[in-house]
PAGU-750918 format. One record per atom (N, C-alpha, C): residue in one letter; x, y, z. Coordinates in steps of 0.2 Angstrom, whole numbers, plus 5000, padded with zeros to 4 digits. Layout:
<gupas>
AXYZ ...
</gupas>
This chain:
<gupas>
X483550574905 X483250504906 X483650464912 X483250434915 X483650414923 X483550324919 X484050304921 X484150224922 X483650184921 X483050204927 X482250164926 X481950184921 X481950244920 X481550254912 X482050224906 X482650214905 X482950174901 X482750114901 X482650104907 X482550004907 X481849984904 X481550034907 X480650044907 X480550044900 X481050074893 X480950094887 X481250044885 X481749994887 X481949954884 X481649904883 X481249864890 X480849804891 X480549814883 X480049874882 X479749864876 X479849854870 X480649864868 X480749844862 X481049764863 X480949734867 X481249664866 X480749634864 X481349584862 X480649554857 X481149464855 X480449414854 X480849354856 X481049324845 X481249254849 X481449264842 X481149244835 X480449234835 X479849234832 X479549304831 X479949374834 X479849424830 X479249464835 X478849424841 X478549464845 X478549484851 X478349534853 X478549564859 X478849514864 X479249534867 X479049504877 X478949524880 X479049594881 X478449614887 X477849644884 X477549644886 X476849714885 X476949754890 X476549804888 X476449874892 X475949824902 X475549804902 X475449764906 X476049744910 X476349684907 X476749644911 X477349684912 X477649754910 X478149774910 X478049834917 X477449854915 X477049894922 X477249854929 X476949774928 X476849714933 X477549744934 X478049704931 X478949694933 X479149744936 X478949814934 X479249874939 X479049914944 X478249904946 X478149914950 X478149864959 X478249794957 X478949754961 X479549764960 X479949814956 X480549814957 X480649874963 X480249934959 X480149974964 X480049974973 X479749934974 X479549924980 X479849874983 X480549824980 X481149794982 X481549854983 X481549904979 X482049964980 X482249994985 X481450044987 X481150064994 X481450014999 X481349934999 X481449885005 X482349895004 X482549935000 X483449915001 X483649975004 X483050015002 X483550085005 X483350095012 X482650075016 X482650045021 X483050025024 X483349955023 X483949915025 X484549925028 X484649995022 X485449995023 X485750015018 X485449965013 X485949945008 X486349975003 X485650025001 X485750084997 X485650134997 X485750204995 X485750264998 X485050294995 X484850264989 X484150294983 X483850244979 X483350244979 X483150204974 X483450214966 X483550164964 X483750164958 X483450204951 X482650234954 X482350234947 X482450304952 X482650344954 X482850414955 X483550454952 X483750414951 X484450454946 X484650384943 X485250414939 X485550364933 X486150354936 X486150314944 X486650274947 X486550194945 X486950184942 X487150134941 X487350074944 X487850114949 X488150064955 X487250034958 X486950104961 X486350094964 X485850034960 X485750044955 X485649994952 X485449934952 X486049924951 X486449854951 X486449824958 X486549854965 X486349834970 X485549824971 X485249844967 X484449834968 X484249754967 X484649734960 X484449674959 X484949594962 X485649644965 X485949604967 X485949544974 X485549614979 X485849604986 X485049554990 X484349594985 X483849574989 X483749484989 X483949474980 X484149364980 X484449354986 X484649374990 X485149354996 X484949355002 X484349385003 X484149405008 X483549375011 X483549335016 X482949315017 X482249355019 X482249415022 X481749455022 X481349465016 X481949485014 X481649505003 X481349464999 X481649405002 X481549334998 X480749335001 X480549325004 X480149335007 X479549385005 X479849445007 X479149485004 X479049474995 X479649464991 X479349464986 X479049404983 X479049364987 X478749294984 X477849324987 X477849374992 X477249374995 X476849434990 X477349444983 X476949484978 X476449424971 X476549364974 X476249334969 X476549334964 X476949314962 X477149334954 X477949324953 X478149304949 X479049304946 X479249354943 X478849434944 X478949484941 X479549504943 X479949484948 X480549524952 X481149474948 X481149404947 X481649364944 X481649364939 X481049384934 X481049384928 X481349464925 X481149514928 X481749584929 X482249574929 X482449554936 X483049544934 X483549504928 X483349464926 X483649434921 X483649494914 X482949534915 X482949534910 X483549624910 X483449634915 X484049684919 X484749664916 X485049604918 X485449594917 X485849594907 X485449564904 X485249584898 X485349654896 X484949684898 X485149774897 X485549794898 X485849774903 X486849774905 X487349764898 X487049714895 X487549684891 X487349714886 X486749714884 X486649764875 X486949834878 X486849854884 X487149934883 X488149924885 X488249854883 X489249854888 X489149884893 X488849884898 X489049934905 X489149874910 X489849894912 X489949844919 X489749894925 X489449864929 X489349894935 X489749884941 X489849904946 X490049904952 X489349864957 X489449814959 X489049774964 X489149814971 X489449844972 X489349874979 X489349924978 X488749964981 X488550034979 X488850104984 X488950074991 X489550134996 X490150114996 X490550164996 X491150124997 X491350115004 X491050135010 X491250085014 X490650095020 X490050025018 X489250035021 X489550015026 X489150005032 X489050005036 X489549945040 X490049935043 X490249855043 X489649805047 X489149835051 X488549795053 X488149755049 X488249785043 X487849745039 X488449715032 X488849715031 X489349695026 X490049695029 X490349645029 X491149645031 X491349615026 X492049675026 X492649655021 X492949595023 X493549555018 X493649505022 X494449515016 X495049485019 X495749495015 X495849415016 X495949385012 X495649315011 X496349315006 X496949255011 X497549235008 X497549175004 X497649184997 X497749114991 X498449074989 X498449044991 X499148994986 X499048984981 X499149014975 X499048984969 X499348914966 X499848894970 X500248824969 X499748774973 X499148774976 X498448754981 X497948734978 X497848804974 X497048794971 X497148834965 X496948824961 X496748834954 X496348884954 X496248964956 X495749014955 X495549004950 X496049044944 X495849064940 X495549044936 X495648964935 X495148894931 X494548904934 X494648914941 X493748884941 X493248964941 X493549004942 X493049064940 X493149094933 X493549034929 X493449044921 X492749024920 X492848954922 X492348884922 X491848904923 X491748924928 X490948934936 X490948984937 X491349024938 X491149104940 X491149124947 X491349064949 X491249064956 X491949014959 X492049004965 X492248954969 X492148914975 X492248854975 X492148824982 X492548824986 X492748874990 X493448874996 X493448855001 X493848855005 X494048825013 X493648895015 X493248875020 X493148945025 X493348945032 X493848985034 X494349005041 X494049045044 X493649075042 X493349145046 X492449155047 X492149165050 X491549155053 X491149235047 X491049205040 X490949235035 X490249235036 X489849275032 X489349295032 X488749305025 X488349295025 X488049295018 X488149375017 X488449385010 X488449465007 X488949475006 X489549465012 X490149495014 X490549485007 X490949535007 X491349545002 X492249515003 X492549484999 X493049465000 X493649504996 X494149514999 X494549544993 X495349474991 X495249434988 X495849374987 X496549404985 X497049394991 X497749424990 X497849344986 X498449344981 X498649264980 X499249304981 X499849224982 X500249244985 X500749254977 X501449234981 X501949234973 X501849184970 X501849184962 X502249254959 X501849304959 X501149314961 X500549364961 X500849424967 X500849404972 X500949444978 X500449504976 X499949494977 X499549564975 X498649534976 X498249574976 X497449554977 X497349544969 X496849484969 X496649474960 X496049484958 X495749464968 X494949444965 X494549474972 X494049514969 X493349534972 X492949484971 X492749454977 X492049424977 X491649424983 X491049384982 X490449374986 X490049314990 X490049334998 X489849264998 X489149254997 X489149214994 X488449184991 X488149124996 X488649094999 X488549035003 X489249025007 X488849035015 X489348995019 X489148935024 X489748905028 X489448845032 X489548795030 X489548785026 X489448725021 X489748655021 X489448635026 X489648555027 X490048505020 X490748475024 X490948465017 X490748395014 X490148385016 X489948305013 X489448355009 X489148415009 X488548435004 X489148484997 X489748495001 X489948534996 X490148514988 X490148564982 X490148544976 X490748504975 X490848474972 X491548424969 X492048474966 X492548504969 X493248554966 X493548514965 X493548464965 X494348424964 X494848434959 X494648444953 X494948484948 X495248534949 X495048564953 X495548634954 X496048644960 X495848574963 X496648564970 X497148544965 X497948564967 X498248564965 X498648514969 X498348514976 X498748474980 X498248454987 X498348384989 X497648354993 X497848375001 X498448395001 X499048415007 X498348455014 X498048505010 X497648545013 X497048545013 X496648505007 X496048495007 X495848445013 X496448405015 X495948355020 X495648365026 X496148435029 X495748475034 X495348515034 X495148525029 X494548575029 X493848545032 X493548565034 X493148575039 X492248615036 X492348665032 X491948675029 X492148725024 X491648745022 X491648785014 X491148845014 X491448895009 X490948945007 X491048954999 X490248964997 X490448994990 X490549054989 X491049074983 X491149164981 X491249154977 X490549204974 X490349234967 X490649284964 X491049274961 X491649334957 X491249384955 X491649434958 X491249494957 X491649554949 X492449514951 X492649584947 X493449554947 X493849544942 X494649514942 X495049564943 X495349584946 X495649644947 X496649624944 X496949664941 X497449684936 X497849744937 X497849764945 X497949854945 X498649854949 X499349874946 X499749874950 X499849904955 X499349944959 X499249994965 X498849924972 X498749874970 X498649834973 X499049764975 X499649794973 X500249754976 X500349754985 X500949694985 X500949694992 X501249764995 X501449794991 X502249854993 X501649904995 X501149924991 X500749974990 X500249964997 X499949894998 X499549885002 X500049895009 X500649865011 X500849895017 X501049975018 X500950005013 X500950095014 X500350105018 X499950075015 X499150105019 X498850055025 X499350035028 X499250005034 X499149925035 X499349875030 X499549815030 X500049805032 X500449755040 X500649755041 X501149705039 X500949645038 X501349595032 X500949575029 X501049515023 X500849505018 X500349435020 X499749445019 X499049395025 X499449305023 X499449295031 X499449225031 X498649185034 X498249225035 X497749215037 X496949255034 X496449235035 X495849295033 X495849345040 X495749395037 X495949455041 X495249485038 X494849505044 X494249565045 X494449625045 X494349655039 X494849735037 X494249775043 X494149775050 X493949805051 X493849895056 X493849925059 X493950015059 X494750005059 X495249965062 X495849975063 X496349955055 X495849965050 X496249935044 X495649985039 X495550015042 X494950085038 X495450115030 X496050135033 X496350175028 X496450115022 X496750075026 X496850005019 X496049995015 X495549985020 X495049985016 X494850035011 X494850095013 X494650145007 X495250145002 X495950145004 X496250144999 X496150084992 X495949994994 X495649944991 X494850004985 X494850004990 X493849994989 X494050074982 X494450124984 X494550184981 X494850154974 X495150104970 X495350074965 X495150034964 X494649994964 X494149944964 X493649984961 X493350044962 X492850084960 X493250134956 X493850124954 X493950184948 X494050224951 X494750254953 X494950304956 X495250324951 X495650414951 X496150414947 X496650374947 X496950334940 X497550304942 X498050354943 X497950384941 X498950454945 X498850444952 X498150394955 X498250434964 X499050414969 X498950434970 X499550404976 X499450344980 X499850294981 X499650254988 X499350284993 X499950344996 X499450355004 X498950395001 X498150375005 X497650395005 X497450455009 X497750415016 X497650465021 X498250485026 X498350535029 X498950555031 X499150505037 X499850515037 X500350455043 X500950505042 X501150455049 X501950505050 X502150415050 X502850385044 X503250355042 X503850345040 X504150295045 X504950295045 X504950255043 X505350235037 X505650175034 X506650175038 X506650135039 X507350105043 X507750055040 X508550045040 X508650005038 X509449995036 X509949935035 X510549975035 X510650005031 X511350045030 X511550095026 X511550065017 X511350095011 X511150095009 X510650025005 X510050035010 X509749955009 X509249965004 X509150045003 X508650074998 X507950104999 X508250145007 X507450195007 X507550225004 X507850275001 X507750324995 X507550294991 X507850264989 X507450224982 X506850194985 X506650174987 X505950144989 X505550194990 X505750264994 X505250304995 X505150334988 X505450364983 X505550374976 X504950324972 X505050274972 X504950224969 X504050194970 X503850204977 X503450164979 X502950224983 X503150244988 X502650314990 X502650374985 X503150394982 X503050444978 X502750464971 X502650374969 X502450354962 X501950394958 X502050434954 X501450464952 X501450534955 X501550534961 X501850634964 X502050674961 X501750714958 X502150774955 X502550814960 X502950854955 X503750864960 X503250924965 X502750964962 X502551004968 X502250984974 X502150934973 X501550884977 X502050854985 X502650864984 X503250824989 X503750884991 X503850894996 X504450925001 X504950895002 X505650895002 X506150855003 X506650905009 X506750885014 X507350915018 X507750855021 X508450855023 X508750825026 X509050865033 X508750815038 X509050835044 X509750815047 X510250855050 X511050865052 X511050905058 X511550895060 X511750925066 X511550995066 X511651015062 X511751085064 X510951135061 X510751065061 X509751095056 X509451095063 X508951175063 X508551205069 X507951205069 X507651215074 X506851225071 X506551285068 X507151335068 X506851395062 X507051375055 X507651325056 X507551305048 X507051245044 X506651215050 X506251165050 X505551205048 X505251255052 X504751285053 X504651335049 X505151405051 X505251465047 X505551495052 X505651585051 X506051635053 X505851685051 X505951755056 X505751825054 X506551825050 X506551855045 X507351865042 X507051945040 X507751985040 X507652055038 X507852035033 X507552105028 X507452085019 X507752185019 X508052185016 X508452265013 X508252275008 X508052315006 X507852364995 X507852394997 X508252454992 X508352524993 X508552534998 X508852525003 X509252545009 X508652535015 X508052495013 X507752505017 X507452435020 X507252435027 X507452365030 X506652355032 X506452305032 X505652275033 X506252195034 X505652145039 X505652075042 X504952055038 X505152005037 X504851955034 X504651875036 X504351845035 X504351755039 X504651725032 X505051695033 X505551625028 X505451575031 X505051545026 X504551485028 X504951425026 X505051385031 X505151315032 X504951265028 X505351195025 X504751145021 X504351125024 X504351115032 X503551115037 X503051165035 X503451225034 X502851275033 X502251255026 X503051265021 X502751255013 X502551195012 X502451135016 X502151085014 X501251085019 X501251105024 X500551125027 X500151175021 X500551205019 X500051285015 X499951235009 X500351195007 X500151165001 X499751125003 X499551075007 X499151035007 X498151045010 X498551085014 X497651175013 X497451165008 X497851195004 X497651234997 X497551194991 X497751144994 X497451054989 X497051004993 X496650994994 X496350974997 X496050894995 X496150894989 X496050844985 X496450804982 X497150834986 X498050794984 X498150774987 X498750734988 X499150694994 X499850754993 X499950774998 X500650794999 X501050765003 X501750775001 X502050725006 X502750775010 X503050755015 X503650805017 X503950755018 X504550725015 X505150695015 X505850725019 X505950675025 X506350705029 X506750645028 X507550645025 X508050625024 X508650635030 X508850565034 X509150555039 X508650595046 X508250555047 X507850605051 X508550615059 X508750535058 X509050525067 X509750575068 X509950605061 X510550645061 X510450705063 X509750745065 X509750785070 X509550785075 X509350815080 X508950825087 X508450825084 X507850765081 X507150785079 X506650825085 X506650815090 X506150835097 X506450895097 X506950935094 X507151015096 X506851045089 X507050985083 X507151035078 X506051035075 X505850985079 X505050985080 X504651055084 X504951045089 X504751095095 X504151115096 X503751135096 X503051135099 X502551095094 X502851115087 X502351055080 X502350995081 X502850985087 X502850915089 X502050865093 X501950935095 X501150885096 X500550895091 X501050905085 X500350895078 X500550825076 X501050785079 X501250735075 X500750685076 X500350685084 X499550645083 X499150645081 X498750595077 X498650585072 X497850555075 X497150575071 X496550555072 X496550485067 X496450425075 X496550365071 X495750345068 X495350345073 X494550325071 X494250395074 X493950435068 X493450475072 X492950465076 X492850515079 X492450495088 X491650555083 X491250515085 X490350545081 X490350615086 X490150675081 X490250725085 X490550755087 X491250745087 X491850775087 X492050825080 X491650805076 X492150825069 X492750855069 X492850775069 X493650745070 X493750715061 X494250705057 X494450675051 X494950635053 X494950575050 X495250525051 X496150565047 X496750555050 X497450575048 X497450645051 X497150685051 X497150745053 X497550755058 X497750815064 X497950825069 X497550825075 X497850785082 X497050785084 X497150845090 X497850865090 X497750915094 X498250975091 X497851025089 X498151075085 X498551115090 X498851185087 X499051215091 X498951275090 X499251345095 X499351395092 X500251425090 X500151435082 X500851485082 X500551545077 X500751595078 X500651645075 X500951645069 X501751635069 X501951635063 X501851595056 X501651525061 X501251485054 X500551485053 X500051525059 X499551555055 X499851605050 X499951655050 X500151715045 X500251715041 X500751635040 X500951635032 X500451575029 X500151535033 X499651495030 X499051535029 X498851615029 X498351635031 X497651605032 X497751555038 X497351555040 X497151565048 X496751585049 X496451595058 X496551555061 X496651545068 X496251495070 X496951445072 X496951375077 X497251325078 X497751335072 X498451285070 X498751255066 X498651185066 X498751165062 X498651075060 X498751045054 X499150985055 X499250945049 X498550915047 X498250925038 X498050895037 X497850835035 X497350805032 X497150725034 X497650725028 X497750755022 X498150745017 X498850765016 X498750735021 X499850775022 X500150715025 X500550705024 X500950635028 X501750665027 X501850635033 X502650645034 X502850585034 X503650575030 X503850525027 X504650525029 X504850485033 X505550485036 X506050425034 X506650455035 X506950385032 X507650385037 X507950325040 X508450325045 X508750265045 X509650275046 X510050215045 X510050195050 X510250125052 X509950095056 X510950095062 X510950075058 X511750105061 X512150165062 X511750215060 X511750295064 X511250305069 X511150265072 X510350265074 X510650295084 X511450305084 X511550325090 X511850405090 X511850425084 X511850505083 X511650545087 X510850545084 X510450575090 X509950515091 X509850505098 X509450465100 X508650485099 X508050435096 X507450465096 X507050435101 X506750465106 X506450455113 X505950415111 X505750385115 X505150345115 X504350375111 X504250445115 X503750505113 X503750505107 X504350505102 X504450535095 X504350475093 X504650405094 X504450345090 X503650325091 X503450345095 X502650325096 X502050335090 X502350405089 X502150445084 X502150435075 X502750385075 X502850365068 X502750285068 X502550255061 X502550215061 X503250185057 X503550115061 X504350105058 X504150045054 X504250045047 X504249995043 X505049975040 X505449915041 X506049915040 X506249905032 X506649905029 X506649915022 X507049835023 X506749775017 X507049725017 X507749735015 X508449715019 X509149715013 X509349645010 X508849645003 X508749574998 X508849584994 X509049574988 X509149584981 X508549564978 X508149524980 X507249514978 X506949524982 X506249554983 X505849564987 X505149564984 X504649524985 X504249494981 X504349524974 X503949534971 X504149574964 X504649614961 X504849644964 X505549674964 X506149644964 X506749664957 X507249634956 X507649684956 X508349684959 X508749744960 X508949754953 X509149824951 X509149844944 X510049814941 X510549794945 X511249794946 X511449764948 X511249684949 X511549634956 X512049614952 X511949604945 X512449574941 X513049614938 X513049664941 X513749704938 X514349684942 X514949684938 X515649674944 X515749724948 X516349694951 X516549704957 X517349724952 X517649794950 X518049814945 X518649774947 X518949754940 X519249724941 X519349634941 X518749614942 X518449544947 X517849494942 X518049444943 X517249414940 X516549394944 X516849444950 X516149444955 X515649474956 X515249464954 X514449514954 X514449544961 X514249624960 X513949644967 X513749594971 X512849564969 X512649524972 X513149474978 X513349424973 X513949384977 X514249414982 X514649474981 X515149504986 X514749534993 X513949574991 X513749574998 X513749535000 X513449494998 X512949415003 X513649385007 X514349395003 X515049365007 X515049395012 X515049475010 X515249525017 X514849515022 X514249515021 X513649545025 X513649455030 X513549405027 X513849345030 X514449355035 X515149375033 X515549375037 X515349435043 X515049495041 X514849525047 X514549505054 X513949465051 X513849425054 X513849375060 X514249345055 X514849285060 X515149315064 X515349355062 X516049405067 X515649445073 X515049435074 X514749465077 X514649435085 X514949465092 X514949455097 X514549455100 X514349435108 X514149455110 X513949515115 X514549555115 X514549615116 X514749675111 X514849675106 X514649735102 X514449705094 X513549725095 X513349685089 X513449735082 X513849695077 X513949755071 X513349735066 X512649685066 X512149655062 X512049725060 X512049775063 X511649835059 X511949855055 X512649845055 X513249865050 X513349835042 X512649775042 X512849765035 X512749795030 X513049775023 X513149825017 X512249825015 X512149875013 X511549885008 X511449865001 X511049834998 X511149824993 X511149884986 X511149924989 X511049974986 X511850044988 X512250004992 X512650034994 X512950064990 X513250054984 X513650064980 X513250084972 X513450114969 X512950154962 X513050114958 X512750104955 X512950064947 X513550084943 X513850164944 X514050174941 X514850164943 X514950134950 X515250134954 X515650044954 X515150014949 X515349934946 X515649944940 X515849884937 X515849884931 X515449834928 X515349834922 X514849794918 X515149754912 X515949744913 X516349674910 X516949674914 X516949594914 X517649584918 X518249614916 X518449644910 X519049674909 X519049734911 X518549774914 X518649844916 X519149834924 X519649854921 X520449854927 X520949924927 X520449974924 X520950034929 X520950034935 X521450064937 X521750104942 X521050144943 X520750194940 X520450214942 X519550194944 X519550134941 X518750114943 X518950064950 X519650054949 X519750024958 X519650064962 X519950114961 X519950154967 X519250164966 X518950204963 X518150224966 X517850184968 X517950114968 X517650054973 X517750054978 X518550054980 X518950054986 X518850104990 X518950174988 X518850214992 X517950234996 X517550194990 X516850194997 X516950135000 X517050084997 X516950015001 X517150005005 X518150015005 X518649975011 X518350035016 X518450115013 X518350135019 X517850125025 X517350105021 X516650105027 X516950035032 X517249985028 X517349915029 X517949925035 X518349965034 X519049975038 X518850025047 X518450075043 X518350135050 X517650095053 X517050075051 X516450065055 X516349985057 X516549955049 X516449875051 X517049845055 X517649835052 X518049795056 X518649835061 X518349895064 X518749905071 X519149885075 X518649845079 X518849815085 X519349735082 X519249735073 X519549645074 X519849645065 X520149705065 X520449685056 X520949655054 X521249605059 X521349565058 X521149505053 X520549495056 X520249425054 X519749445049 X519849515045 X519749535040 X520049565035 X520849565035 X521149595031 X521849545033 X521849515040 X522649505040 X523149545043 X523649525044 X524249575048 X524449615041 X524149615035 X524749625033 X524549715029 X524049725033 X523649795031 X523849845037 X524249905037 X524349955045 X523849985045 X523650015039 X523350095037 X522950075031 X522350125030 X521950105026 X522150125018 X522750195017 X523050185014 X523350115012 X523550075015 X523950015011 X523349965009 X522649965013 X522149935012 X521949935006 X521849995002 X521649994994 X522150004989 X522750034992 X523550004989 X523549924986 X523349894990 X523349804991 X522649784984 X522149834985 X521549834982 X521449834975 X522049894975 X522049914967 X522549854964 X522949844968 X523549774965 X523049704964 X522949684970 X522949594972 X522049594970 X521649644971 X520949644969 X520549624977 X520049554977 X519749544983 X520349494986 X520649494985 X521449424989 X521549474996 X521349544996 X521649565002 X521249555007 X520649535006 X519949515012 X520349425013 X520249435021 X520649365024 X520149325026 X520349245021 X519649205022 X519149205021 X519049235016 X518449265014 X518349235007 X517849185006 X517649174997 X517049184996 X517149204989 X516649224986 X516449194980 X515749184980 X515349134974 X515749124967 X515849184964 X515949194959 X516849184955 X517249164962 X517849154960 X518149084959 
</gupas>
């Protein structure tokens, strides 16, 4: 039974509360054969892809009786059926909705036409305006309108902190709205600071509250947000991947999916321990099963046969046959072939610590990427757009034909920002990635470091405290001619394990394990040219440096205080 024969079957069992019908077989004929013929007018339009009373789409549905109230054409012809059979449907539609609990989906494509519907990333101060009161209250709200909004158009509402995340889908139902006819919100400003300039208004009809942790700030700049909207931003082709990724969890995706949707080549950057491992762990990987990910780390002495593969001879029984030993480039393309419906990833660790353009070498030109398909080309948006030939990586991917990273594969880099003259990455190779830098904060919108609050052994100074001193004094101490800013400490530089978690912890041996990562990095990389005005005359050698360390504790750092002492 399709949806229309449901509703068709339905009308006739309602019944008012005097115990008699309300529809008849007559009037209910009347109500669906103008619904019908509203339906036909949508899928003409655009709007929908089938008439409703053809399958048991739901979503389709629902856009039948949503989108034509809105539309002056429609409005229109169905006032020219003589009758209130379309509004009285509906109502009685929505009803059927609720005796069967079915929520629908108001928007039937996931991404229609932008000619006829634009998305809109519409930024909220919750310390401003009161959302969530008034689409308790009303169902709707009366906002500022900054954007040249459209009747239909679909809004996604980021609010900002403590939210930092999108809460609310809606609908414009009304824009332009001059602010002498707009509805009285006064109750839900929270502050008159910004009301006075507003200029006009739009309505938005709450579509749907959303509650999904994949819709955070962190998650949304993986799929192509480049900071956190300080403005309404038109999600349009050049925010495609962010689009589907939104519209892909809004309509019930698997929740195991992964942030990226579609494939990219990305470097996260940042000083030495600020927390791309952990971030990329934590935030691109979430939900990746272990076969789903490749992990290599690049080094001097890493090749492109160890990147790619190799013929290696292979010996049994005294007898010698060659073979291809395939690379994590190799084994992560076969893998993303042969899943089509995964996200895999290749994790390259310290990308800048080899020669990438050697250790690349001709897969170098798979690293570009199809931004916006070209009609007719069949072209896939992430894909390669200029494949190649290798023999050896067809044979082991057996497949025929070009080589190419698929749309579902992404490559995922991460590089210290302070080793960043190792090996030099050329322009051509930075082109090709996109450099997101990793904040070095102790908070970064919702995120709280799991350790800020452990000692510093021996001390009553928290991690926290002791970076913020160092990294301060790096700072300052920073010249004109040799800048050490990319030399400060990460918040993540040191392990948990590697504090202590009460002040009485004072062996000899938990100082040393502080001192020997800390002074040393702080002795050979940071204070070179001036350890002096870091340590004093009274330090020769780095040996006496944590000699003095395990004694005196933080006394051997000169001029230098810390919060907590």
């Amino acid at each position: 039974m399709t949806l229309f024969e449901a509703f068709s079957s339905w009308l006739l069992t309602c019944k008012s509360k005097d115990g008699k019908k309300t529809y008849t077989q007559a009037t209910r004929n009347n109500y669906l054969n103008s619904i019908k013929r509203i339906s036909v007018k949508l899928v003409e339009k655009g709007y929908i892809n089938i008439p409703f009373y053809e399958n048991d789409n739901l979503p389709l549905a629902e856009a039948t009786f949503n989108l034509f109230m809105n539309d002056p054409e429609l409005r229109a012809f169905s006032k020219s059926q003589g009758n209130d059979a379309i509004r009285y449907s509906q109502e009685a539609y929505i009803r059927f909705l609720r005796e069967r609990n079915l929520q629908a989906i108001t928007e039937p494509n996931p991404i229609p036409d932008q000619k006829l519907v634009s998305y809109w990333l519409i930024p909220a101060n919750p310390k401003i305006y009161n959302h969530e009161l008034a689409f308790i209250e009303n169902g709707y709200i009366v906002w500022r309108q900054n954007a040249d909004y459209k009747t239909n158009d679909l809004g996604f509402i980021y609010m900002a902190l403590p939210f930092g995340q999108i809460k609310y889908l809606v609908r414009m139902t009304e824009v332009d709205i001059p602010v002498e006819k707009a509805v009285d919100e006064s109750k839900y400003w929270l502050t008159n600071k910004y009301r006075e300039n507003v200029t006009r208004y739009a309505k938005m009809e709450l579509l749907k509250t959303l509650d999904d942790e994949r819709l955070k700030y962190k998650y949304l700049e993986l799929n192509g947000l480049k900071r956190a909207p300080q403005k309404n931003m038109r999600l349009s082709a050049n925010y495609d991947s962010l689009l589907k990724y939104i519209l892909g969890i809004i309509e019930g995706s698997d929740p195991q999916t992964t942030p990226l949707t579609v494939g990219r080549n990305i470097l996260f950057y940042g000083n030495p321990g600020c927390g791309k491992s952990y971030f990329v762990k934590n935030n691109v990987l979430i939900n990746t099963p272990e076969d789903d990910y490749f992990r290599t780390t690049f080094h001097q002495e890493y090749t492109h046969s160890d990147f790619i593969g190799q013929i290696m001879p292979d010996v049994k029984n005294g007898n010698v046959t060659y073979r291809f030993q395939e690379g994590p480039f190799a084994r992560t393309i076969k893998r993303a072939l042969e899943n089509p419906n995964r996200h895999i990833y290749l994790i390259i660790e310290e990308i800048n610590r080899g020669n990438a353009p050697a250790i690349f070498g001709d897969t170098f030109q798979l690293l570009d990427r199809v931004k916006i398909p070209q009609v007719g080309q069949n072209e896939v948006q992430g894909q390669s757009e200029f494949p190649i030939n290798n023999y050896l990586l067809e044979s082991f991917i057996g497949r025929t034909g070009k080589v190419y990273i698929p749309s579902n594969m992404s490559i995922v880099a991460t590089m210290n920002t302070s080793d960043q003259n190792v090996f030099t990455l050329d322009n051509a190779f930075k082109r090709r990635f996109e450099f997101i830098k990793i904040p070095n904060r102790f908070s970064e919108n919702d995120f709280i470091h799991p350790y800020e609050g452990r000692l510093i052994p021996g001390t009553n100074v928290t991690w926290k405290s002791f970076v913020e001193a160092i990294n301060k004094k790096i700072v300052d101490e920073t010249d004109s001619i040799f800048s050490t800013e990319d030399k400060q400490i990460g918040v993540f530089f040191c392990s948990e394990n590697e504090l202590s978690s009460v002040t009485g912890d004072n062996t000899t041996e938990t100082r040393k394990r502080f001192a020997y990562k800390m002074l040393e990095y702080l002795w050979d990389d940071v204070s070179k040219t001036n350890r002096a005005s870091w340590f004093g005359d009274q330090f020769k050698t780095l040996d006496q440096l944590i000699d003095g360390f395990v004694k005196d504790g933080l006394d051997v750092f000169f001029n230098t205080k810390f919060q907590n002492e």
